[in-house]
C-alpha positions in Angstrom: 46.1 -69.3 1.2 48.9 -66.8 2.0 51.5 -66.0 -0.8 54.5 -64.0 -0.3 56.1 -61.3 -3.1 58.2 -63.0 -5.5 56.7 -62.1 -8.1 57.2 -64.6 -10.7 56.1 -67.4 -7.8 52.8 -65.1 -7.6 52.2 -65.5 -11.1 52.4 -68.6 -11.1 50.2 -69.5 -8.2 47.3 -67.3 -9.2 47.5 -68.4 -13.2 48.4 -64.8 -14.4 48.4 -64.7 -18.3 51.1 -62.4 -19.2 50.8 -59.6 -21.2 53.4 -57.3 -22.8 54.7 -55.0 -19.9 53.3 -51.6 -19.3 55.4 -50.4 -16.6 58.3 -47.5 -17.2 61.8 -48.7 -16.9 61.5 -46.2 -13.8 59.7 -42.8 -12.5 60.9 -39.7 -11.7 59.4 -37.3 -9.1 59.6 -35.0 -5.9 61.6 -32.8 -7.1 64.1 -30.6 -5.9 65.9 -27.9 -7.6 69.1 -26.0 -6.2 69.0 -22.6 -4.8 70.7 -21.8 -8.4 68.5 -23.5 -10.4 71.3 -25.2 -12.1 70.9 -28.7 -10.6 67.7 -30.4 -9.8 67.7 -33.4 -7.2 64.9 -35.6 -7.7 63.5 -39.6 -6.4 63.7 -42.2 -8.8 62.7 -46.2 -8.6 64.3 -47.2 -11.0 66.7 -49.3 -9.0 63.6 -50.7 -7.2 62.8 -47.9 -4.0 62.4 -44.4 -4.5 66.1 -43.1 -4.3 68.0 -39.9 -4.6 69.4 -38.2 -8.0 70.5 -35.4 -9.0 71.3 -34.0 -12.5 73.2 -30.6 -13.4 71.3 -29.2 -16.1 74.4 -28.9 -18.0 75.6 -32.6 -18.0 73.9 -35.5 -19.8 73.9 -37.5 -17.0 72.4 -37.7 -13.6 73.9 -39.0 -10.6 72.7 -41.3 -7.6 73.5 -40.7 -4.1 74.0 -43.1 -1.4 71.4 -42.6 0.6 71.1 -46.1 2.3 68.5 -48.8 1.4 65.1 -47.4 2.6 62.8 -45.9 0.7 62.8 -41.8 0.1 59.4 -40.0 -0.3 60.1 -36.4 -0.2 63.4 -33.9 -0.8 64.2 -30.4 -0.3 67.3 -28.5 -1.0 68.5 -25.9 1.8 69.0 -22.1 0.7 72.5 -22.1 1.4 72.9 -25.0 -1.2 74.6 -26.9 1.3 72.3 -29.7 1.9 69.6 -32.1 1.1 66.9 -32.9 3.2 65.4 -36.3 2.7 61.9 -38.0 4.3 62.8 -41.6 4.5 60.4 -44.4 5.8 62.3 -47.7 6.9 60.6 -50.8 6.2 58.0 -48.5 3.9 56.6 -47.7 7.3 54.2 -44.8 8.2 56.4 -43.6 10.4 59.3 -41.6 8.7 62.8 -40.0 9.6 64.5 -36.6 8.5 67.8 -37.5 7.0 70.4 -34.8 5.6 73.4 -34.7 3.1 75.6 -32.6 1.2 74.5 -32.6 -2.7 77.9 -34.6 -3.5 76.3 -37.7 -1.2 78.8 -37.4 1.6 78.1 -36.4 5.6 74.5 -38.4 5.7 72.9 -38.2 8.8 69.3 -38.2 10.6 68.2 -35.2 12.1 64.3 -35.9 13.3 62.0 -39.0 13.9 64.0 -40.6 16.7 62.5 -42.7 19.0 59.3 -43.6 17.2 58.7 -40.0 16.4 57.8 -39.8 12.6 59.5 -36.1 11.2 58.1 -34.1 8.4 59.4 -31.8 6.7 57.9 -28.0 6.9 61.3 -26.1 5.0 63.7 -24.3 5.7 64.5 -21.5 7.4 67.5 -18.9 5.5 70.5 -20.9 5.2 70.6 -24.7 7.2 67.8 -24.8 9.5 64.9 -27.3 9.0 61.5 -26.7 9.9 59.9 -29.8 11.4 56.9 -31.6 12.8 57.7 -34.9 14.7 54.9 -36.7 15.9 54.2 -39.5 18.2 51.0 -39.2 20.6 51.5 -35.4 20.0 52.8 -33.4 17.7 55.8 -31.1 17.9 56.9 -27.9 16.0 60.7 -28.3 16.0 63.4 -26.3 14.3 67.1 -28.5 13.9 70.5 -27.2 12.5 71.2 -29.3 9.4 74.7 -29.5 10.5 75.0 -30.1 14.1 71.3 -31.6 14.5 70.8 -28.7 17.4 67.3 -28.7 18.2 64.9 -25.6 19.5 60.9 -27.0 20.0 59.1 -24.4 19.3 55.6 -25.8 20.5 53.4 -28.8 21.1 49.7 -30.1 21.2 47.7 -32.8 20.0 46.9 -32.7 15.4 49.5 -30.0 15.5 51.4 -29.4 12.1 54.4 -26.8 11.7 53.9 -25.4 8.2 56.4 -22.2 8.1 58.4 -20.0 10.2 59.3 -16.4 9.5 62.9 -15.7 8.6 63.6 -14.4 11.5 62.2 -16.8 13.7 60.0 -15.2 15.5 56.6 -16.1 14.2 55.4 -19.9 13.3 52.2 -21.0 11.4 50.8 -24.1 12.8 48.1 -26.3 11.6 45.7 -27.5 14.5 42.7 -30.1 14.1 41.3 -33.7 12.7 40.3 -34.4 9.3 38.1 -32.1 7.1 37.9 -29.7 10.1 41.3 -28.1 10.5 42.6 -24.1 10.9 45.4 -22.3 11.5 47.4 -20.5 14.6 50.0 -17.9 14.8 52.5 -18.6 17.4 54.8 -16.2 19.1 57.9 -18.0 19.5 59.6 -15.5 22.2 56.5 -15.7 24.5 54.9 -19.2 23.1 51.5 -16.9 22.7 48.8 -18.5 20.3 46.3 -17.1 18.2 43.7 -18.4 15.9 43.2 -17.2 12.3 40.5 -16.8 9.8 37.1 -16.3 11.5 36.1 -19.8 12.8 33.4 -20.2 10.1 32.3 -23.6 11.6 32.3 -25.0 8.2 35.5 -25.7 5.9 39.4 -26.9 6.7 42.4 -24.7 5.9 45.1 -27.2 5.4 47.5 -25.1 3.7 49.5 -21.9 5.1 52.8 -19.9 4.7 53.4 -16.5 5.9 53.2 -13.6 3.3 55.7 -11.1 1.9 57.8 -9.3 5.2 55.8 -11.7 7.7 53.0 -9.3 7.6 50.3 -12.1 6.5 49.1 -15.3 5.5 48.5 -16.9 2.9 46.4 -20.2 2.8 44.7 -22.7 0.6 41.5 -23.0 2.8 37.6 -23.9 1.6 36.1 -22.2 4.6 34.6 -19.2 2.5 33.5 -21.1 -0.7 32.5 -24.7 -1.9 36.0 -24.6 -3.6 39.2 -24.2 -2.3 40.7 -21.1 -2.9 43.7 -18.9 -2.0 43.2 -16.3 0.9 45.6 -13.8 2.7 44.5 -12.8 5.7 46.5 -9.1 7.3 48.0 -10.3 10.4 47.4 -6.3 11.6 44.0 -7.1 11.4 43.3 -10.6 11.6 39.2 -9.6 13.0 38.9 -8.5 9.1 37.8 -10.8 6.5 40.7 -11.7 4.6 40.7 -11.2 1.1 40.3 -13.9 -1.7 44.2 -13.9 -3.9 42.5 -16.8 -6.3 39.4 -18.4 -6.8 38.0 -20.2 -9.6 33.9 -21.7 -9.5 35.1 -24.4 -12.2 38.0 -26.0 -10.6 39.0 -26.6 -7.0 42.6 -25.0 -5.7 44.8 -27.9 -5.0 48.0 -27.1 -4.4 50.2 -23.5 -4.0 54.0 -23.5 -4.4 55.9 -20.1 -3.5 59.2 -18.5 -4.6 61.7 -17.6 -1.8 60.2 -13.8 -2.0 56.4 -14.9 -2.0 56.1 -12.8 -4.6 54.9 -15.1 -6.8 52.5 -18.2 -6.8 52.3 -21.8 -9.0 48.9 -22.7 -8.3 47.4 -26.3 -9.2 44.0 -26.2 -10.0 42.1 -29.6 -10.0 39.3 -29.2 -12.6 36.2 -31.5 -13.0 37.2 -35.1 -12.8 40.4 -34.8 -11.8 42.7 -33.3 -14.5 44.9 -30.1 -14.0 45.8 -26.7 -14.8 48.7 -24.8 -13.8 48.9 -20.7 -13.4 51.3 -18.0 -11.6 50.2 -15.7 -9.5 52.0 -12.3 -9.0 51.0 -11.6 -5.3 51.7 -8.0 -6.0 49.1 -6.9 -9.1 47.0 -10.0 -8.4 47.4 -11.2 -11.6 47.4 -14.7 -12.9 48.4 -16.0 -16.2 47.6 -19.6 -17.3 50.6 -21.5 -18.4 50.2 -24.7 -20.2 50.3 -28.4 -18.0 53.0 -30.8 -19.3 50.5 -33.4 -18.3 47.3 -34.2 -17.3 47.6 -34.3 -13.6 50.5 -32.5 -11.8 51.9 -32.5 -8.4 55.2 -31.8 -6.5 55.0 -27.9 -7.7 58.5 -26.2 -6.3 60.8 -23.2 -7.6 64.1 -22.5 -7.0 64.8 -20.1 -4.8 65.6 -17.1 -7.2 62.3 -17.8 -8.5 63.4 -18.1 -12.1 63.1 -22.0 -12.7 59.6 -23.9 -11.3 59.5 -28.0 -11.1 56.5 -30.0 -11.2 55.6 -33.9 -11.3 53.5 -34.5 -14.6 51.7 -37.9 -15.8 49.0 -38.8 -17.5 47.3 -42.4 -18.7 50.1 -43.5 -20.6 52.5 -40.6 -19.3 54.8 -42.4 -16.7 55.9 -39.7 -13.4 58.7 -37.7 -14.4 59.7 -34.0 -13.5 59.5 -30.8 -15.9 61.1 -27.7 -15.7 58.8 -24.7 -16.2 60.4 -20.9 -17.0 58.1 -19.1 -15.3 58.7 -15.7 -17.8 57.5 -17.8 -20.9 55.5 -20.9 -19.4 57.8 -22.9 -21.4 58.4 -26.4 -20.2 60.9 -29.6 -20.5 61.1 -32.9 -19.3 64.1 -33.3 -17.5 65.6 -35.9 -18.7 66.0 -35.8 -22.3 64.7 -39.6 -22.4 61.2 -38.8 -21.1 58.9 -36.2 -22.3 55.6 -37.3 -22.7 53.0 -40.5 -23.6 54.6 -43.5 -24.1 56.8 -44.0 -27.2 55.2 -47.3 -28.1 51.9 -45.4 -28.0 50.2 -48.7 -26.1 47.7 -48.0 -23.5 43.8 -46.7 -23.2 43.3 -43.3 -22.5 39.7 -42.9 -20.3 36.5 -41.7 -20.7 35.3 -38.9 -18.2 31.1 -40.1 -17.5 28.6 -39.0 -14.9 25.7 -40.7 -13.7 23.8 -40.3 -10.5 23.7 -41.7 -6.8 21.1 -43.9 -5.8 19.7 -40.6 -3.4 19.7 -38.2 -6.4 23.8 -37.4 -5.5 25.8 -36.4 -8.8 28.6 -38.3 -9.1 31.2 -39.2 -11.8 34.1 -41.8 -12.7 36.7 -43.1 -14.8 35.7 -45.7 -17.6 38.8 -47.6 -19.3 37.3 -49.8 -22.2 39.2 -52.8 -23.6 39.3 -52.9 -27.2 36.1 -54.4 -29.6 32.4 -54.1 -28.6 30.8 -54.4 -25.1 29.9 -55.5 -22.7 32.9 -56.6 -20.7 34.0 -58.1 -17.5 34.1 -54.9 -15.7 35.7 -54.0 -12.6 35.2 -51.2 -10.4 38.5 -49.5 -8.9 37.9 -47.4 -5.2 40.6 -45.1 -4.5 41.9 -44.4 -0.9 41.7 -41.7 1.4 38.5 -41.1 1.4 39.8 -37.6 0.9 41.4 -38.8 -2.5 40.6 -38.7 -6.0 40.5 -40.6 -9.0 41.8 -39.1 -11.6 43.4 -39.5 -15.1 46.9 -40.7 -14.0 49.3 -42.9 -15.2 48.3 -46.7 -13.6 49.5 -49.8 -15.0 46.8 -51.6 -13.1 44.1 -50.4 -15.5 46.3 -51.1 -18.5 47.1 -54.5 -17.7 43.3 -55.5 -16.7 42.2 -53.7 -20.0 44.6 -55.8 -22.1 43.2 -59.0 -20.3 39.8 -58.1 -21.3 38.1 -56.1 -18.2 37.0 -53.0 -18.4 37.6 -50.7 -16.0 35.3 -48.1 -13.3 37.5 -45.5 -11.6 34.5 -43.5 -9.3 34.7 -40.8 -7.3 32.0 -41.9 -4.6 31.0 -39.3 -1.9 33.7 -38.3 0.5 36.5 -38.0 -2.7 38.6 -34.2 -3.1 38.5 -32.2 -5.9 34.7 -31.6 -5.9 33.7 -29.2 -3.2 33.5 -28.8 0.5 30.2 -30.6 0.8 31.3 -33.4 -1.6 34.2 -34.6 0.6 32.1 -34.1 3.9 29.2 -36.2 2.4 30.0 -39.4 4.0 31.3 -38.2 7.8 30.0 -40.8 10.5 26.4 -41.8 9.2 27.1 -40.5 5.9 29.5 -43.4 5.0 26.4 -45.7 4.1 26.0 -43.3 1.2 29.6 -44.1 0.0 28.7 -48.0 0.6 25.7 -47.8 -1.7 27.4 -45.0 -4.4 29.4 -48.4 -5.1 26.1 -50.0 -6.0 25.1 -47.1 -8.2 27.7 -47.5 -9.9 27.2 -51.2 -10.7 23.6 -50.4 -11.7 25.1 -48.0 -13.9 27.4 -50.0 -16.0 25.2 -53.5 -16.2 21.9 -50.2 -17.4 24.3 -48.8 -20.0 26.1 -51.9 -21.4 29.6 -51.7 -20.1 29.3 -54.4 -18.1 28.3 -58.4 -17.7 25.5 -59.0 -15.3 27.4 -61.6 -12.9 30.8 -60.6 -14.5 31.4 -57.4 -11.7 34.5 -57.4 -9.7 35.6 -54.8 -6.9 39.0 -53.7 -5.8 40.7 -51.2 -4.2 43.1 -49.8 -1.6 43.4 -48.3 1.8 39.7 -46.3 2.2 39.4 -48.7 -0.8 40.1 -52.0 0.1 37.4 -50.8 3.1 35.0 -50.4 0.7 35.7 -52.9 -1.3 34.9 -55.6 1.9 31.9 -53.0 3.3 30.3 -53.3 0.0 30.9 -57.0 -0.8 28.8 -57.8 2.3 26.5 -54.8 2.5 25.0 -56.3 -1.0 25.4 -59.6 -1.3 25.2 -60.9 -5.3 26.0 -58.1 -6.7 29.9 -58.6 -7.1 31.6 -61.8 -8.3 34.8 -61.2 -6.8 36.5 -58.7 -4.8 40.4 -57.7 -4.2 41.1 -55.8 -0.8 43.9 -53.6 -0.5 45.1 -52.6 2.9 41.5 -51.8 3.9 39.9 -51.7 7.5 37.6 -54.1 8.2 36.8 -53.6 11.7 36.8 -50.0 13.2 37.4 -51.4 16.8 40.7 -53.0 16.2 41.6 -49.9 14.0 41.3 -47.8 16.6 43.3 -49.5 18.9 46.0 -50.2 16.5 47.2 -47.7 14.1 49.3 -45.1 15.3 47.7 -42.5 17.7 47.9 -39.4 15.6 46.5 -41.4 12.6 43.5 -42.5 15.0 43.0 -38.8 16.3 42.7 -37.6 13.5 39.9 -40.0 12.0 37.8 -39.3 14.5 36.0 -36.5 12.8 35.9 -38.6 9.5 34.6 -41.9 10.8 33.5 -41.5 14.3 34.8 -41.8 18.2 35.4 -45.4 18.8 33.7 -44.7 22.3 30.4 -42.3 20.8 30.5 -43.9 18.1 30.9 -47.1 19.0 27.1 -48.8 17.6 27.6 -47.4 14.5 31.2 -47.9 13.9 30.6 -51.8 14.9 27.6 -51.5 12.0 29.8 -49.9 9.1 32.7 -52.4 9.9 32.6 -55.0 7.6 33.5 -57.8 10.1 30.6 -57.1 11.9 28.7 -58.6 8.8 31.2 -61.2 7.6 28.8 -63.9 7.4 27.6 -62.1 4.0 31.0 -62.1 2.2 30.4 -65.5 0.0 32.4 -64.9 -3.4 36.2 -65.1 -3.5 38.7 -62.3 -1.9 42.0 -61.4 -2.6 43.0 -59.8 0.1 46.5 -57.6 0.3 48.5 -55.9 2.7 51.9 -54.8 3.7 53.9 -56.4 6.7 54.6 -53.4 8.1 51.6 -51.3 7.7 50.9 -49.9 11.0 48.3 -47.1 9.7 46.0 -49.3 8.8 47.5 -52.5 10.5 47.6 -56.0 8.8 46.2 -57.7 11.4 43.1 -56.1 9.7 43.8 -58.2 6.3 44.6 -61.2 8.3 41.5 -61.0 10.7 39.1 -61.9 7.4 41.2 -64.2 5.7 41.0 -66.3 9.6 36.8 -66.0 9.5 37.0 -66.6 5.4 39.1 -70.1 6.2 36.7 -70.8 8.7 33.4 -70.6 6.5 35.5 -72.1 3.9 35.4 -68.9 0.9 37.9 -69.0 -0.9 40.2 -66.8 -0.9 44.1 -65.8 -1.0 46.1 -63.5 2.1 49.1 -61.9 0.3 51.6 -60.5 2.5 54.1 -57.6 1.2 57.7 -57.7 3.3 59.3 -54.8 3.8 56.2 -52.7 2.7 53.9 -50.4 4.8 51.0 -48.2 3.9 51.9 -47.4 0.3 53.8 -50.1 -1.7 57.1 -48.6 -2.8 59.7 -51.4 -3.6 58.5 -51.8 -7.6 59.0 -55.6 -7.3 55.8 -55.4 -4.8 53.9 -53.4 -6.4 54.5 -55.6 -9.5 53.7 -58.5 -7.3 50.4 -56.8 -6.3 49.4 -56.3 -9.6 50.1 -59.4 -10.7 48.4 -61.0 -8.3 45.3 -58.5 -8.9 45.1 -59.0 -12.3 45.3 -62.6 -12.3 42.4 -63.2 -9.6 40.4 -60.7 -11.3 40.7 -62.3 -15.2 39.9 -65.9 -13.0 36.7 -65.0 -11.2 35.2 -63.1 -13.8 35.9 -65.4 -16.7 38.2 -61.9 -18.5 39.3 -63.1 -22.4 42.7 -61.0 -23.0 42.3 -58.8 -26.0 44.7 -56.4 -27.6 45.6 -53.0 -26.2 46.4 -50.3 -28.5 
């Protein structure tokens, strides 16, 4: 059957048992703090899509903008103060457009990601110029005047990424290559010259860049020299030289690096084992770093202002909804920014998880994410597989888990092989071939929690999204019996019609990760889980946004036509006005209701409390 996203019409049909709510009355994220640091702009759903506020640090309040009806993903605030820079994705779309406006919500305008282009965002250059990638078949290094929309391309080539521009303009830093398998390239913009960076290792991706103090070097986030990621700067005098390691740790992988306007200094994100995280700064000059203490259990979004005196992150947790902090970098001290928010939930509902390892069928270490619903084991248990594959679990804030916990099912959140956060080899591990291992780590992991008493034999669900909702179908028919019901999220299930459907970067690039469709073809046509559709006898929920067009819902729709025709049951519903990621909170509310409610049906769930 095929359902569409009202949501109370979705309870209904799938015979959802309601629980108390666990969702925030909205999050805040992304954000964006003034040249000043006296006003931080910032996205907010809680009038349903990600839109644009802004709070001065001195008012109670904070303020929308009108910033039309499609969603907002990312913001940036120009040096001069003048503008705001905002990443918008009509119809929740893949493909996104650059749109600009003054900080009082008046002259808004796009500026990139016409003509089926999709713009991102690089920065800014000093005062109102916009650093830009637009991509299409190729991709384009662009600069454009915030004001007059005046644009100079800078260069272009196929999996090419601007990431920063000198001040002056002379100099860009791009990012060349597919997934896992990427490096920099200085360009000379008065001559269009190119050269390649960091000593091609033939190992390793460097996926992060930004030129040093005075233009001089580069710095960039890169696991080409060590399992981990770490923080390199490489002396653009003598690029031939090994460049020398800013920040390393052997305990926790380098995720993220934010900058002040100088460079001086550095907010680094560490991602420890299993997924939580650390935050530091980094004096770039002495080479010290000082450990200041995380406002949450996993952050994200790391930005300063551009005097350098006031850093922003994203911070959540379990039962810790999104919402911004402002760090003072001299102290480490930190505050939500808005006074209502500030930590765990108030009501104190919600299970906080348990961090456990076990082992891959082949010997592999792996680990995962166990949410247990109240009184003794075992449980209806479901196993959650998160996107990507280059993704992580970790302990965030989901109300999926919560809501599945209060109706009785315990909950698996692994990171199979091929997941971040846990080395260079780890996230390589299932490449072409390799992706059989993933398949059967999703086995292992059903072994593990029947062996240890977690779950019910015959009481195992699957679901997940994206590289999940894959899985979820490649593992359903790959072993047959072992899973009572599954719930597919956006997930590919045949690599041929993948290829020739999702947007051509998007395709490019996965070629490293999954396989040519041409080379490849044999085994591609083995790991796709239509190939093997005659397997898939238990019932499917299968989910996918209307407008999706990286991984394109005709890929949903093509199993729920050969489901119908073996007669499995199943259910097809179809998100409107949603792409890739579900941002409208009426459809994500609709997916999870609907997920829920199939979940608690096929595997018999009993609702018990949460608390």
């Amino acid at each position: 059957m095929s359902v569409r996203t009202d949501v109370a019409r979705t309870a209904r049909r799938f015979g959802h048992r309601p629980v108390p709510p666990v969702l925030p009355t909205g999050e805040e994220f992304s954000p964006a703090p003034s040249p000043d640091g006296r006003r931080v702009a910032y996205l907010s759903d809680r009038a349903g899509t990600p839109g644009v506020w802004v709070r001065d640090l001195d008012a109670a309040e904070a303020v929308a903008l009108p910033c039309g009806d499609e969603p907002v993903l990312e913001l940036s605030w120009s040096p001069d103060g003048r503008w705001l820079a905002c990443v918008v994705a009509p119809g929740g779309a893949p493909r996104t457009e650059l749109w600009v406006l003054r900080p009082d919500g008046s002259r808004l305008h796009q500026v990139a990601g016409f003509d089926r282009r999709s713009a991102t965002l690089a920065g800014w250059l000093p005062g109102s110029t916009l650093a830009v990638t637009e991509t299409a078949e190729r991709g384009y290094a662009v600069l454009v005047d915030a004001a007059t929309g005046h644009r100079q391309v800078l260069a272009e080539g196929d999996l090419l990424t601007l990431l920063d521009v000198t001040p002056t303009a002379d100099a860009a830093l791009l990012r060349r290559g597919p997934r896992n398998a990427r490096w920099l390239e200085l360009l000379d913009v008065a001559t269009g010259a190119r050269r390649r960076l960091l000593p091609d290792t033939g190992r390793g991706s460097t996926d992060q860049g930004w030129f040093g103090p005075g233009g001089t070097s580069v710095l960039a986030r890169t696991d080409a020299f060590s399992e981990l990621a770490a923080l390199v700067r490489v002396d653009l005098a003598h690029p031939e030289v090994t460049p020398t390691r800013l920040a390393w740790r052997p305990d926790a992988e380098l995720e993220r690096v934010a900058f002040g306007a100088d460079r001086g200094t550095g907010a680094l994100l560490w991602n420890t084992y299993g997924g939580r995280s650390e935050l530091s700064l980094l004096d770039l000059a002495s080479g010290v770093q000082r450990t200041v203490p995380a406002p949450g259990e996993v952050l994200d979004d790391a930005v300063f202002a551009a005097g350098g005196d006031l850093l922003c992150v994203t911070a959540q947790g379990p039962v810790q909804p999104r919402e911004v902090w402002l760090v003072d970098p001299p102290t480490g001290a930190s505050r939500p920014l808005l006074p209502t928010t500030g930590g765990p939930r108030a009501d104190g509902r919600g299970v906080a998880p348990q961090l456990v390892d076990l082992r891959a069928r082949d010997g592999l270490p792996l680990s995962g994410w166990l949410y247990r619903p109240a009184g003794p084991g075992p449980w209806p248990t479901a196993i959650s597989l998160h996107g990507g594959p280059e993704a992580q679990e970790r302990p965030g804030f989901n109300p999926l888990f919560q809501e599945l916990v209060g109706q009785g099912v315990a909950v698996f959140a692994p990171n199979v092989r091929g997941s971040s956060g846990f080395g260079r080899s780890f996230v390589v591990a299932d490449n072409l071939a390799g992706r059989y291992g993933a398949i059967a780590d999703v086995a292992a992991c059903a072994d593990f929690l029947v062996d240890t008493g977690v779950a019910r034999p015959g009481q195992l669900g699957c679901l997940g999204r994206s590289y999940g909702g894959y899985l979820v179908l490649a593992v359903l028919v790959n072993f047959p019996g072992l899973f009572a019901a599954g719930v597919a999220e956006c997930g590919i299930s045949d690599f041929r019609t993948f290829f020739a459907d999702t947007e051509p970067w998007i395709a490019a690039a996965a070629v490293s990760k999954y396989g040519h469709p041409e080379r490849d073809a044999d085994l591609l046509r083995d790991l796709s889980p239509l190939t093997h559709i005659d397997r898939l006898d238990v019932p499917v929920l299968l989910i996918h946004g209307a407008n999706d067009t990286n991984v394109p819902a005709g890929e949903s729709a093509q199993v729920a036509r050969e489901l119908a025709a073996r007669d499995v049951p199943y259910a097809h519903l179809v998100l409107a006005g949603e792409g890739h990621d579900f941002l409208a909170r009426h459809n994500r509310e609709a997916a999870r209701t609907a997920t829920t409610a199939w979940l608690t049906r096929h595997l018999a769930a009993t609702p018990t409390a949460v608390g």
